[in-house]
N, C-alpha and C positions, 0 to 999 in steps of 0.2 A: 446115873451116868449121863452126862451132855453127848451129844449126837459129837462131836467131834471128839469124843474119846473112846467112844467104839469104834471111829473112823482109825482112830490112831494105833488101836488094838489090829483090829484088821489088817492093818499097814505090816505091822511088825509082825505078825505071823506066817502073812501071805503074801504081802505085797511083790517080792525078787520072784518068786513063781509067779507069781499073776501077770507081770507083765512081758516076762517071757511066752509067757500062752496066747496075751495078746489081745486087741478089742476085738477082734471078731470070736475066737473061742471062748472068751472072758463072756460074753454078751448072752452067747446061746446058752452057757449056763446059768447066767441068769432067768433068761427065758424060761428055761424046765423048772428051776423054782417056781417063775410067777405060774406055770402050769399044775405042779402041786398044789400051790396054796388056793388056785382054782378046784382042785377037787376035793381038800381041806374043807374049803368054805360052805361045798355042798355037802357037807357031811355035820355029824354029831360031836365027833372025836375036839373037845375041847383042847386037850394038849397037843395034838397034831398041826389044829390051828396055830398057836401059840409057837411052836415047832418051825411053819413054814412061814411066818411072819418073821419070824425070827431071821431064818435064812435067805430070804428075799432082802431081808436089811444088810445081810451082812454081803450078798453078790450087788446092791445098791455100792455100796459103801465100796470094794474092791473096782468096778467099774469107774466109781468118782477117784481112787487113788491115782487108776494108771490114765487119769484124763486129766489131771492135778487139779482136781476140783476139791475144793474145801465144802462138805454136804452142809453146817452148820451156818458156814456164809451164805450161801445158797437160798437156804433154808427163811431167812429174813426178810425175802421178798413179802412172806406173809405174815410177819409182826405188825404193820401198819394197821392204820387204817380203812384204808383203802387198796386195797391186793389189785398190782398192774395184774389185767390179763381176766378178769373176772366181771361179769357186767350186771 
């Protein structure tokens, strides 16, 4: 699956709620993901990891809808060469 078709999954499952909810409550649930996947990482539990990776991607992806960011375009800055922003 191309990054922009989990984006579009995510879209059509969640997206009318999500941006009812908003960026700033959309965002802090983001946030308690990346704080799972923080204690994921300290851990053993392979599938948990895999788990909150997972979910981190999918509150990434919900955050780029209701900001009408396309995450695959995005994402291109690092196909070159030469990655602006890196030194």
């Amino acid at each position: 699956m191309h990054i922009r078709e989990f984006q579009r999954l995510i879209s059509k499952r969640y997206e009318k709620r999500d941006r009812q909810r908003g960026m700033p409550k959309t965002f802090m649930w983001f946030v308690e993901e990346v704080g799972e996947l923080s204690t994921a990482l300290a851990g053993k539990d392979q599938k948990n990891k895999e788990a909150e990776f997972a979910d981190c991607l999918a509150w990434l992806c919900t955050l780029a809808n209701i900001s009408d960011v396309d995450l695959e375009k995005a994402c291109k800055k690092y196909s070159g060469n030469r990655v602006k922003g890196f030194k």
